[in-house]
N, C-alpha and C positions, 0 to 999 in steps of 0.2 A: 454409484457416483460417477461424474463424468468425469472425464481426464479436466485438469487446473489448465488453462490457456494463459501462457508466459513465454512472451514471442521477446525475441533479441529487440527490435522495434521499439519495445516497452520497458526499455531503459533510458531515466534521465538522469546525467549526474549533472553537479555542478551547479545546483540549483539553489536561490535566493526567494526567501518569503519574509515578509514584513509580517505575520501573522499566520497560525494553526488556518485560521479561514480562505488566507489564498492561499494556501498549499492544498488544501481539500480543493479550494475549487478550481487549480491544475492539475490537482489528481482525477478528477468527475473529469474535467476537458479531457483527458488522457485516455481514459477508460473509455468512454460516450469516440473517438475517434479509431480506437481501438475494436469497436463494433461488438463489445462486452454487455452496452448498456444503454438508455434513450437519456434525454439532455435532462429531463424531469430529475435522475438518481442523483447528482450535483448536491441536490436541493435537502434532499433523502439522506445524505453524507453530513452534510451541514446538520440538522432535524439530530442528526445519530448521536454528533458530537456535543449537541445543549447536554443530552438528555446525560454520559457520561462519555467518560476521556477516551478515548481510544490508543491511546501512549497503554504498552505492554513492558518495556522492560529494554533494557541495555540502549538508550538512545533509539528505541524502535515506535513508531506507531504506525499503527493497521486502519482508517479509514475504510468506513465503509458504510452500505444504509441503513440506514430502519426498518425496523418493524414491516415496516408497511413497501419495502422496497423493490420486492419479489414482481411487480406489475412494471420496474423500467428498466429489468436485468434481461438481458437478451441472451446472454452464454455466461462461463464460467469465467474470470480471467482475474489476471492480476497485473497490475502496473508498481516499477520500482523507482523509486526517486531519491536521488543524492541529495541533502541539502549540509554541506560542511561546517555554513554559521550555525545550524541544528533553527532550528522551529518553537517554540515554546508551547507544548501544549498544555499548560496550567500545571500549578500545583511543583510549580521549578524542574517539571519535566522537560527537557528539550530532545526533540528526536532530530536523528541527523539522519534516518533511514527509514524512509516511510513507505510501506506496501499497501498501494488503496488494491482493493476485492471488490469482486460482486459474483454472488454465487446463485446459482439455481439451488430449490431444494435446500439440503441442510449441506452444500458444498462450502459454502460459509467456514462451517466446522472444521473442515479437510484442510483449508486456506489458514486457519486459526492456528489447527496444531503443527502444520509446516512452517509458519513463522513463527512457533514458541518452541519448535528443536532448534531452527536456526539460530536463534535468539541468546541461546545456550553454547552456540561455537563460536565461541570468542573470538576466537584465529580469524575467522572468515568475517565475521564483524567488523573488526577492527580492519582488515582489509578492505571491503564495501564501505567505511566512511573514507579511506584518502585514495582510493583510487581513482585514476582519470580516465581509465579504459572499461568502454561497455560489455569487451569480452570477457574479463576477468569477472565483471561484478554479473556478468549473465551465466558464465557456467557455474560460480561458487553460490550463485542462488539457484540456479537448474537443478544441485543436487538436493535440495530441498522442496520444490516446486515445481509438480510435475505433473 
C-alpha cells in the first residue's frame, strides 16, 4: 500500500454547508485541486453518497467514491474539513468533521481504518471540532493519517 497523502495544505476549518451535497462537492473541489483525483470523482462522491451514508460515528463522515471511482483517482490522499454548525448527513446525523478520500487499490481500507481509530480518541475529537488552528488539527490527525 502506498503511503496516505495528507498535506498541511488540506486543512479547512471553519467551514459552512447548507447541505451533506455542498460539502461533498467542496470536498471533490479540494481533493481534484489537491492533485489526488480528476473533476469527474465529485460526481463519484455524490453517486457514493445516494447509494449509503457515509457519516461513521462521533460527528465524523468520510466521503468518498464509488464503486466505479478507481478510473478518476490519481494518488492516494485525504482532505480534512472543519464544519462547527456540523452538516446533516440523514438519519439526525450531523458531522462537524469530515475526511473526503480517494484511494488507489484497496488504500480506501487503510483510509477507513485510520479514521475509525481516530474516531475513538475522544480527546483529539473534541479538539478538531473547536479549534481555529491548522497546525493543531494537522498534527493531531498526522498521528492517525499517514
Amino acid at each position: 500500500m502506498a503511503n496516505i497523502l495528507f498535506e498541511k495544505e488540506n486543512v479547512f476549518l471553519n467551514q459552512q454547508f447548507l447541505s451533506k451535497e455542498e460539502a461533498i462537492k467542496f470536498a471533490g473541489k479540494k481533493l481534484q485541486e489537491a492533485g489526488y483525483v480528476t473533476e469527474e470523482y465529485t460526481e463519484s462522491m455524490l453517486n457514493r453518497e445516494e447509494i449509503l451514508t457515509t457519516y461513521i460515528d462521533n460527528e465524523i463522515a468520510l466521503p468518498h467514491g464509488d464503486r466505479d471511482s478507481s478510473k478518476y483517482t490519481l494518488k492516494t490522499g485525504v482532505v480534512f474539513i472543519q464544519a462547527k454548525i456540523g452538516v446533516d448527513f440523514g438519519n439526525d446525523d450531523v458531522a462537524k468533521l469530515i475526511f473526503a478520500s480517494a484511494g488507489i487499490g484497496n488504500d480506501h481500507l487503510k483510509i477507513l481504518s485510520s479514521v475509525a481509530k481516530l474516531s475513538k480518541d475522544l480527546e483529539s475529537i473534541n479538539e478538531l471540532k473547536k479549534t481555529d488552528d491548522s497546525e493543531i488539527a494537522y498534527d493531531l490527525i498526522q498521528k492517525y493519517i499517514k
